[in-house]
C-alpha positions in Angstrom: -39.1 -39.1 -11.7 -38.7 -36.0 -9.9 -41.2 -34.0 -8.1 -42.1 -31.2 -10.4 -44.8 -29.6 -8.8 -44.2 -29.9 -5.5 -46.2 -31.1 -2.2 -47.0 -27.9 -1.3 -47.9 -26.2 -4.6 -44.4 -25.0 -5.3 -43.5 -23.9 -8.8 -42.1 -26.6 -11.2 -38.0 -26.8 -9.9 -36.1 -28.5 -12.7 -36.7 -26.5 -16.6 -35.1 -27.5 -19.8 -31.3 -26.9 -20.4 -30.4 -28.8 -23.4 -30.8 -32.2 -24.8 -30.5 -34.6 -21.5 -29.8 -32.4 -19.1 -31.9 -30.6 -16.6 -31.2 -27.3 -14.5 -32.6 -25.9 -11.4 -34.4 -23.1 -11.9 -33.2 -20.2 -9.9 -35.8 -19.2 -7.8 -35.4 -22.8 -6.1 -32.0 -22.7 -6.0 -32.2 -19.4 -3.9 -34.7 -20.6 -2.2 -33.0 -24.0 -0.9 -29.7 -21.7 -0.3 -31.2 -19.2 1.8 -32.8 -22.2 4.0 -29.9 -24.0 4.4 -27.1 -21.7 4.1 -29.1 -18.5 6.1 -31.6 -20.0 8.2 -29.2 -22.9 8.9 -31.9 -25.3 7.7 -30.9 -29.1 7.8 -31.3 -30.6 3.9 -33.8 -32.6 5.4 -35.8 -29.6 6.4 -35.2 -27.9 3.5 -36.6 -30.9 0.9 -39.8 -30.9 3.5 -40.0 -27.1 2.7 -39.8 -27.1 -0.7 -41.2 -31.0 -1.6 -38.2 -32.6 -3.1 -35.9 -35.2 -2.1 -33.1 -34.6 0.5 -30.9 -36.0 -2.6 -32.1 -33.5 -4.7 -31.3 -30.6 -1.8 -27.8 -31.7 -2.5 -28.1 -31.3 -6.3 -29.9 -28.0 -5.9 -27.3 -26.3 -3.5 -24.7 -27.7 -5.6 -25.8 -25.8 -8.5 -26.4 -22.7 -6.6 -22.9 -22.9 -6.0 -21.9 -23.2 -9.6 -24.0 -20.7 -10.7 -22.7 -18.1 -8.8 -26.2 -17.8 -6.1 -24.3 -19.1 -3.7 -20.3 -17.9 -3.2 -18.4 -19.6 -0.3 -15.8 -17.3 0.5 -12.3 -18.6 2.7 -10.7 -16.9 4.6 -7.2 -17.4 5.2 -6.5 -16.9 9.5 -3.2 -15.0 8.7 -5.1 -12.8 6.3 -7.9 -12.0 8.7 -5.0 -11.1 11.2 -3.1 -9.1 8.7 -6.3 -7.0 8.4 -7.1 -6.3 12.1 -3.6 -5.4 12.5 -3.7 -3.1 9.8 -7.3 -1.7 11.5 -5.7 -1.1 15.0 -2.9 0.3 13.9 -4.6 3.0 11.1 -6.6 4.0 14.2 -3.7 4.2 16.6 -1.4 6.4 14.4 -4.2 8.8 12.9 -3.4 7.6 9.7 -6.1 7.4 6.5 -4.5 4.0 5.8 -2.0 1.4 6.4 -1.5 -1.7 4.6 0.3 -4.7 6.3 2.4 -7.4 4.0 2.0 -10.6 6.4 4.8 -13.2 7.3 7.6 -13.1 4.7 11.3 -14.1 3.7 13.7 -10.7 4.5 14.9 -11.4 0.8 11.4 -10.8 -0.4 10.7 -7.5 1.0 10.5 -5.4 -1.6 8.0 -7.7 -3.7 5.6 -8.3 -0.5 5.6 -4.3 0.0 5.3 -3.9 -4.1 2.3 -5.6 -3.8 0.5 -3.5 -1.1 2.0 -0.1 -2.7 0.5 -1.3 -6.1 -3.1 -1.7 -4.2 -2.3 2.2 -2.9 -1.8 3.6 -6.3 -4.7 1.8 -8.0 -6.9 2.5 -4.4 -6.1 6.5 -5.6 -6.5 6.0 -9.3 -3.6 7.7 -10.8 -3.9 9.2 -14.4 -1.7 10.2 -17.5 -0.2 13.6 -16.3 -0.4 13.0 -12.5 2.6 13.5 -10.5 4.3 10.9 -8.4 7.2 11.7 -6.3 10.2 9.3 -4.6 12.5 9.6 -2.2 15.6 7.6 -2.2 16.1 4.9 0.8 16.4 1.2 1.0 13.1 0.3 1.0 12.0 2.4 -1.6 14.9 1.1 -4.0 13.6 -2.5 -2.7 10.0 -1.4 -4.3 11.4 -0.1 -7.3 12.8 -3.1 -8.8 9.2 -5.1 -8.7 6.7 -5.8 -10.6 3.8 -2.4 -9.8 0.7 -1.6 -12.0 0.4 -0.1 -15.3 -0.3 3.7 -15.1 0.9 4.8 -18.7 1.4 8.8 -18.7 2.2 9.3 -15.3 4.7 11.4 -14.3 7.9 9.9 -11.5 10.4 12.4 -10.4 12.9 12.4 -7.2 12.2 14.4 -3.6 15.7 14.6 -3.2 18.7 15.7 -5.0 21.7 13.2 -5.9 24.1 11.8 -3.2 27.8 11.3 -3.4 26.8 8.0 -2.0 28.1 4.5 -3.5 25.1 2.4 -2.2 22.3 2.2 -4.8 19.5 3.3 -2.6 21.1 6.5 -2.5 21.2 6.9 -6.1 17.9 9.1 -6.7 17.7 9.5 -10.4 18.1 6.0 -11.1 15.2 4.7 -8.4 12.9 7.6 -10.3 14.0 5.3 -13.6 13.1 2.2 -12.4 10.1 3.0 -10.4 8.4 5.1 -14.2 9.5 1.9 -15.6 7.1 -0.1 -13.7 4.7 1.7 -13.8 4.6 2.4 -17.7 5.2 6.6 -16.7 7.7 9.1 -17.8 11.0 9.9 -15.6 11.8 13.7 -15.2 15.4 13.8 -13.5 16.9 15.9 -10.9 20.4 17.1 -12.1 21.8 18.6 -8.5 23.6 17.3 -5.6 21.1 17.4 -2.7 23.2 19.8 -0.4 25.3 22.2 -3.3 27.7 25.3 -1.7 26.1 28.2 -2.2 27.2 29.4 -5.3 26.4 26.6 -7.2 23.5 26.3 -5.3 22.0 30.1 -6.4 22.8 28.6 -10.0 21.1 25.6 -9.7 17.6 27.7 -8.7 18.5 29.4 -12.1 18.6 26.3 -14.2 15.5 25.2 -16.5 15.7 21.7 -15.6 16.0 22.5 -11.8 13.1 24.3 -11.8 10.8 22.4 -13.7 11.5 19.6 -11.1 10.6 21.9 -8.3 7.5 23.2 -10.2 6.3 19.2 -10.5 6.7 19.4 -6.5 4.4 21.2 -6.3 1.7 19.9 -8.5 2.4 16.1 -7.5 -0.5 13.7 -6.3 1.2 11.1 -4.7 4.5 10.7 -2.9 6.5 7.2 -1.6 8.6 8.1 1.0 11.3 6.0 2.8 11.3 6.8 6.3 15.3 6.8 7.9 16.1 5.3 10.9 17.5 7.0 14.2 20.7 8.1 12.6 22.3 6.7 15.7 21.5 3.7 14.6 22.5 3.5 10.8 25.4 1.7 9.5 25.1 4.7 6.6 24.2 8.5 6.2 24.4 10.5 3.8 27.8 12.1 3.5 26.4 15.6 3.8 24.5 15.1 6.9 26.8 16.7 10.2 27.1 13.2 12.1 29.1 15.3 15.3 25.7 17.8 15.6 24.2 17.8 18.7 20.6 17.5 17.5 21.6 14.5 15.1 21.4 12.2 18.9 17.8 13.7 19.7 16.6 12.7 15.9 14.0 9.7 15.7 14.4 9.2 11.8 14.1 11.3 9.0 12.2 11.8 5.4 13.7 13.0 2.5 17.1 13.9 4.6 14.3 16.1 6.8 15.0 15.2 10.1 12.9 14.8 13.3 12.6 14.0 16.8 10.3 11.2 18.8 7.4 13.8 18.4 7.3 14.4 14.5 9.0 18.1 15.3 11.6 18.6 12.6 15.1 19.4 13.7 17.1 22.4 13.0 19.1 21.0 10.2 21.4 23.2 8.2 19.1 23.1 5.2 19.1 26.4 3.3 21.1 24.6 0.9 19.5 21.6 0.8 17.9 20.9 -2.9 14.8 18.3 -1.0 10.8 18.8 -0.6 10.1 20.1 2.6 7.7 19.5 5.5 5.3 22.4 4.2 5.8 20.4 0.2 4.8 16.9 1.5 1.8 18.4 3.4 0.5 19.8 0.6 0.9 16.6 -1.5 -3.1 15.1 -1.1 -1.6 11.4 -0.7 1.8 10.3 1.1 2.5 6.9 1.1 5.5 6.0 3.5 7.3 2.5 2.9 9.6 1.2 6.6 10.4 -2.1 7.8 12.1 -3.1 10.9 12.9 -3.1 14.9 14.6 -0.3 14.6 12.6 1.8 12.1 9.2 1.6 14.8 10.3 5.3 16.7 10.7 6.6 13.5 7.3 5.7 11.7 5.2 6.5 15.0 6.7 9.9 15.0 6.7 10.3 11.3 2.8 9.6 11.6 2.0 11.7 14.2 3.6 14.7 12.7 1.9 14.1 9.7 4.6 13.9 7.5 2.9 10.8 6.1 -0.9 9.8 5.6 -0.2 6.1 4.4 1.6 3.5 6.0 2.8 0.1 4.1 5.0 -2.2 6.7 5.0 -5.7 7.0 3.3 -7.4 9.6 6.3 -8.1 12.5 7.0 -4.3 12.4 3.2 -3.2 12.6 2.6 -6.0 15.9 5.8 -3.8 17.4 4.4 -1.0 16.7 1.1 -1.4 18.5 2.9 -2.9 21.1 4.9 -0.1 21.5 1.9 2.0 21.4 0.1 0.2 24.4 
């Protein structure tokens, strides 16, 4: 029969727990785990300590184990990695956080970066009436048809205006539908070409709906922004944009058809026009979460970043080790 007293005037270790059974009690059960698991104790040592059998050690820490006193925790390497990535490069860009999807198939993309972007938005704690903006991009249109948490109330509209584009990413009224559909909110559309003539753009100001879209910029809480590559090395732009400009060869990417050069400093883009948040809009929004993947999106995020036109990062892993590279 077991020791229950113990050779060294210990407390009784084993107490009643149904008919047949025995438990640990859990002062022992610390006790054993912090010996063994803390002071790296052998489970010889500790049944000298605490005058049991090393057989009974065993059964002890077992039961720690299953009780919840003791929680062994493992850590996956690439996981560990993902996190000092994400670390080095939060610091590097002056950012208030980036998230890092690790290794992943190209075709899954936009679930691996749903994921992270659905830690964001539960990270800030949206509520029923908050205001979330989107841009229109790839990436962003990647995101929107995934899986993202449940934030019932809240508000989605578009940054941008539509575009005479055929590609779907382009299409901003329908990513604002998808992405309110995920997350269980409430679509407000943007009925206006991004870049109207002037006329039609004086009218536009004018028009209720317009305006109550450009009344939500302003109060909006959170913004996902698609960051554009150098437009030198797009196989698509927007058919508004003035591809024969001079300044279009010194851009290093653009948000929200806001374009700027390797330093952040936005270019002098014919925009007075242009139906789009601005720089001064985004700056104002208290979180900016920027979504980019890719070789040749890395100029573009570390100027993006630097300028501030962003204050959250979420790129996959590949990108993130280029970027630090890049960065020295």
């Amino acid at each position: 029969m077991e020791n229950t007293g113990g050779a060294h005037g210990h407390q009784p270790i084993l107490e009643a727990a149904g008919a047949g059974s025995t438990r640990f009690t859990p002062e022992v059960m610390h006790a054993a785990a912090t010996l063994y698991y803390l002071k790296e104790a052998t489970q010889a040592q500790v049944a000298q300590q605490l005058g049991i059998s090393r057989a009974t050690v065993s059964r002890v820490l077992s039961e720690a184990r299953r009780t919840g006193i003791v929680r062994i925790e493992v850590i996956d390497p690439a996981t560990r990695r993902a996190s000092e990535v994400e670390e080095r490069l939060c610091e590097a860009l002056g950012l208030a956080r980036v998230y890092v999807a690790r290794g992943f198939h190209p075709s899954l993309t936009g679930a691996a970066l749903a994921a992270r972007l659905g830690e964001a938005l539960t990270e800030i704690g949206l509520k029923a009436g908050d205001v979330l903006l989107v841009s229109s991009g790839r990436t962003v249109w990647e995101v929107s048809q995934e899986a993202l948490p449940s934030f019932p109330g809240v508000v989605v509209t578009p940054t941008v205006g539509g575009q005479d584009e055929p590609e779907a990413w382009y299409q901003t009224n329908e990513i604002t539908r998808m992405f309110a559909e995920q997350l269980d909110g409430r679509p407000v559309f943007l009925y206006a070409p991004a870049q109207p003539g002037a006329d039609l753009h004086r009218l536009l100001l004018q028009d209720p709906s317009t305006r109550r879209v450009l009344d939500l910029w302003s109060q909006a809480r959170v913004a996902v922004l698609g960051i554009g590559a150098p437009p030198l090395t797009r196989e698509s732009l927007p058919g508004y944009v003035p591809r024969d400009a001079p300044w279009l060869r010194e851009a290093a990417g653009d948000i929200c058809t806001r374009f700027f050069d390797e330093d952040g400093r936005p270019l002098p883009y014919p925009e007075e026009f242009l139906i789009a948040t601005t720089y001064e809009v985004l700056q104002a929004i208290p979180h900016t979460i920027a979504m980019a993947v890719g070789p040749t999106k890395v100029p573009s995020i570390i100027a993006g970043a630097r300028a501030g036109w962003f204050d959250t990062l979420i790129t996959d892993e590949d990108t993130a080790v280029r970027m630090l590279d890049r960065l020295g």
